[in-house]
C-alpha positions in Angstrom: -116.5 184.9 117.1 -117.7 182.2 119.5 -116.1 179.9 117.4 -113.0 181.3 116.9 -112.7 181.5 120.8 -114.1 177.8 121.3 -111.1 176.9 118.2 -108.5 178.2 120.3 -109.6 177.0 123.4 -109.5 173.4 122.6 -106.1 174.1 120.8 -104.8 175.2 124.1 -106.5 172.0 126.3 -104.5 169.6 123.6 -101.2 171.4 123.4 -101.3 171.3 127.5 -102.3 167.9 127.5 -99.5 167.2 125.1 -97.1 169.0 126.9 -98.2 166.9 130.3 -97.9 163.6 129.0 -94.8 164.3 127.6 -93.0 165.6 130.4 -94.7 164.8 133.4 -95.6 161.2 132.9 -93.4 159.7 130.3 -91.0 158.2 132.9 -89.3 156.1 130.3 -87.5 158.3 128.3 -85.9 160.6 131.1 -84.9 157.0 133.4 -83.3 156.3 129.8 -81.4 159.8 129.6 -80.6 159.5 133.6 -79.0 156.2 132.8 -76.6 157.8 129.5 -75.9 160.7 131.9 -74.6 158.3 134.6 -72.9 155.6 132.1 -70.6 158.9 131.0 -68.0 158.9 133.6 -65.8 161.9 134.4 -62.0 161.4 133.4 -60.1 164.2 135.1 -57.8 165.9 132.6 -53.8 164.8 132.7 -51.4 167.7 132.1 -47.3 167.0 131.6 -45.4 170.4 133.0 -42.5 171.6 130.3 -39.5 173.5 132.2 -39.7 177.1 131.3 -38.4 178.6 127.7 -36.0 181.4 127.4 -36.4 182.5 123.5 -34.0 185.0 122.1 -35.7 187.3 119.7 -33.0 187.8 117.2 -33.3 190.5 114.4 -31.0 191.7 112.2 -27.9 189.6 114.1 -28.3 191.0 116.9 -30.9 189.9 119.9 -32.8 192.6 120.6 -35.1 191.1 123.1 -36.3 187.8 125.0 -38.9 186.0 125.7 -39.6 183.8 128.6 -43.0 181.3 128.5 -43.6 178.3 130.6 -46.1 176.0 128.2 -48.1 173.3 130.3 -49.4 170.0 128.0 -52.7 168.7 128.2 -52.5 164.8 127.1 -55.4 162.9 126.0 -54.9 159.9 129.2 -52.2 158.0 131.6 -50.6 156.4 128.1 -50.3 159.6 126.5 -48.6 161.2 129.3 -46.1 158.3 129.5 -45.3 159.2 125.6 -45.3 162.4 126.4 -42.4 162.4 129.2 -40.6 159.8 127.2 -39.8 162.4 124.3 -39.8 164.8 126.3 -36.7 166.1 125.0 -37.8 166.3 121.4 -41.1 167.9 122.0 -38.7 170.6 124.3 -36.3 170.3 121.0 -39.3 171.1 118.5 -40.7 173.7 120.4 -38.1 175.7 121.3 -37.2 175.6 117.7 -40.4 176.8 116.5 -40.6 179.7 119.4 -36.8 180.6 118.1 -37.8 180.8 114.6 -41.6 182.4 115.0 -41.3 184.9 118.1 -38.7 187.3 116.2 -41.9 188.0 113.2 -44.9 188.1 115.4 -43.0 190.5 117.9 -42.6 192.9 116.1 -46.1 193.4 115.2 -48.2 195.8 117.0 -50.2 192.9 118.4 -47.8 192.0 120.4 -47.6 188.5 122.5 -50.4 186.7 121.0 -50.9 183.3 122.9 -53.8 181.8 120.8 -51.2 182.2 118.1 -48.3 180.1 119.7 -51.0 177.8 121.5 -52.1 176.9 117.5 -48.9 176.4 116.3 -47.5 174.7 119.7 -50.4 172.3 118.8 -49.4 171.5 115.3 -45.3 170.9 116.6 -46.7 168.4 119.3 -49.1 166.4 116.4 -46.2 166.5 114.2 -43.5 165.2 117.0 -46.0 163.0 119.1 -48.3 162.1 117.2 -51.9 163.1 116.4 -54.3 163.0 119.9 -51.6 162.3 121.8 -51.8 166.2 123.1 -55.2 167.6 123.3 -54.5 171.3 124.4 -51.8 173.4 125.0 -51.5 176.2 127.9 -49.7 179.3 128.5 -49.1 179.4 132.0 -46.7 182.7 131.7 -45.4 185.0 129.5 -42.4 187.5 130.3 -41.3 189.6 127.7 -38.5 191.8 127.7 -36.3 194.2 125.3 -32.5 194.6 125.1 -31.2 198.3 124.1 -28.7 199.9 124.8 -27.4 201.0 128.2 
């Protein structure tokens, strides 16, 4: 038993004295990390504002409801906000197209409004118009639904 006890004892002495040298006196390695950390600078994130969208949710002929979002962009830097504004009118163009045709099936579901939904597929119309990377994110700022029945 004395043995046993001395065993673990000396276990636990070298696993501290590991432990120490480590992370108390190995300077090198965490001056090295420090420096990485630093080197990484912080670019803040640059966002393009779209004007609002009116969709009318049309079924059957008639439009039985509307939805109104407002959609902020999220571009990857300076240059990719610059392409950004400068199609702006194609990227409203393809987006309001794919709300128009999109909104009318996923309404009806009893889900409802579901914004990671049209933030995926807002994302997929931007690569496709813009080009890949140029948008990084999409977000939903607002969402205002409302139904049209009969007075």
């Amino acid at each position: 038993m004395k043995k046993l006890v001395l065993i673990v004892v000396i276990l636990a002495l070298v696993a501290g004295g590991t432990y120490a040298w480590l992370f108390l006196f190995n300077k090198e390695d965490q001056a090295e990390a420090e420096a990485e950390v630093q080197e990484e600078e912080f670019v803040p994130p640059v966002y393009v504002q779209l004007a609002p969208f009116n969709v009318p949710v049309v079924r059957d002929a008639e439009v039985t409801g509307y939805v109104n979002i407002t959609i902020i962009v999220e571009v990857a830097d300076d240059d990719a906000r610059e392409i950004a504004v400068r199609h702006m009118a194609r990227l409203r163009d393809a987006f309001f197209r794919d709300l128009y045709a999109t909104l009318p099936l996923r309404r009806g579901s009893s889900k409802g409004f579901e914004p990671k939904f049209v933030k995926k597929r807002m994302q997929a119309v931007s690569d496709r118009t813009l080009g890949q990377g140029v948008v990084t994110d999409i977000l939903i700022q607002g969402v205002y639904e409302g139904n049209i029945g009969p007075s």
